[in-house]
C-alpha positions as CSV (number, residue, x, y, z in Angstrom):
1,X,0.0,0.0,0.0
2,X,1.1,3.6,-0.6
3,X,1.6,6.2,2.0
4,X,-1.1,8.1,1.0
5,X,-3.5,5.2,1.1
6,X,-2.2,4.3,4.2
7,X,-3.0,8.2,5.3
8,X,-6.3,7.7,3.8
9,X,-7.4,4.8,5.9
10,X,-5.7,6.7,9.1
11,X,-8.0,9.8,8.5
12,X,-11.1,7.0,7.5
13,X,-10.9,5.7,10.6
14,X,-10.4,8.4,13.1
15,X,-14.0,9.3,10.8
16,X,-15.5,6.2,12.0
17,X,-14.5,7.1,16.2
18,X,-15.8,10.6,15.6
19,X,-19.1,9.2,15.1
20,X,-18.8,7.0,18.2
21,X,-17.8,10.1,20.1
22,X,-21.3,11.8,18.9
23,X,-23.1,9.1,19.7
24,X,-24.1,8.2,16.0
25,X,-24.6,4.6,16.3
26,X,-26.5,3.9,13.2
27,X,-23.9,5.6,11.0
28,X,-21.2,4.4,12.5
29,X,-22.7,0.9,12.0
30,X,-23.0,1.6,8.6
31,X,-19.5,2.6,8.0
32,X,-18.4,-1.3,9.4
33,X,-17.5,-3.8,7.5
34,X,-19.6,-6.9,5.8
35,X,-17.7,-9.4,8.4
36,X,-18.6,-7.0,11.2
37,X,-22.6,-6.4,10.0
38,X,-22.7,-10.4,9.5
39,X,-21.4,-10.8,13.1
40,X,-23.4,-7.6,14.8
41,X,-26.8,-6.4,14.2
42,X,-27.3,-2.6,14.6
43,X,-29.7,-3.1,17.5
44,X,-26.4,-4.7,19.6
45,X,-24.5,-2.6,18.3
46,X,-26.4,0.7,19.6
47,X,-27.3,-0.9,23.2
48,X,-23.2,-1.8,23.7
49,X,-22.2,1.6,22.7
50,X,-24.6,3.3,24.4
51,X,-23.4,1.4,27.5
52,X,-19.8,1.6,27.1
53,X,-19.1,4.9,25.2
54,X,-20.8,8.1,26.9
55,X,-19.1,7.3,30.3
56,X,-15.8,8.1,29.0
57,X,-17.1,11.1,28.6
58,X,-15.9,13.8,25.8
59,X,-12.8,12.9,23.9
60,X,-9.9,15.0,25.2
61,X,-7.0,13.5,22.9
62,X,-6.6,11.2,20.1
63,X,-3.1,10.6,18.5
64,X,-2.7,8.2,15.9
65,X,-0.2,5.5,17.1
66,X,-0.2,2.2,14.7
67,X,-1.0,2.2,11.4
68,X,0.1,-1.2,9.5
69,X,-0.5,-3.4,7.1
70,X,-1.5,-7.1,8.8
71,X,-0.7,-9.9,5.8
72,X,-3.5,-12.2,7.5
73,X,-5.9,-14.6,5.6
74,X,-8.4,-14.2,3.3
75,X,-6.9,-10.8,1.9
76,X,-4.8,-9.1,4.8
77,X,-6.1,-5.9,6.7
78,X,-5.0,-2.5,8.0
79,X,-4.9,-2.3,11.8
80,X,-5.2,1.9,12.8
81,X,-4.3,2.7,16.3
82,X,-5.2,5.4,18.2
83,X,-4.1,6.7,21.9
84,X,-7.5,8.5,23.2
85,X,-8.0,10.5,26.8
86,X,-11.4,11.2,27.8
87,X,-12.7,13.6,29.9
88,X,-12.9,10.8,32.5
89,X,-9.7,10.2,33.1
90,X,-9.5,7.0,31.2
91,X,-6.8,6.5,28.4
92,X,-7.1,4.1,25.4
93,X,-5.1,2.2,23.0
């Protein structure tokens, strides 16, 4: 992969952790993956977020920290990390 797609998927999915921040669970279940929607339905999806996200409270920090290309079966993946502070006190990797 190129550096700029590599960029690209970096900025996609700090996207995707926005919407978890605003508490957009439907759109943020839309921007999953097929594996993730066959494995999840957006019902589940909603009632775990809603549980575990809004007690972090508002995201203070979020510094991007891993961004590589996995060579795992069927087709490999891109694993994004981020370091997030929240407004609770609580850090995240």
């Amino acid at each position: 992969a190129t550096r700029s797609e590599a960029e690209a998927a970096a900025r996609s999915a700090e996207r995707f952790l926005e919407l978890i921040d605003q508490s957009k669970w439907a759109e943020s279940y839309a921007a999953t993956g097929a594996e993730f929607r066959r494995l999840n339905t957006p019902a589940v999806w909603s009632e775990v977020s809603e549980r575990v996200r809004p007690p972090l409270g508002k995201v203070l920090t979020r510094d991007l920290v891993g961004n590589e290309w996995v060579p795992a079966p069927p087709a490999g993946y891109r694993l994004i990390k981020f370091r997030s502070t929240y407004a609770s006190g609580t850090t995240q990797t």
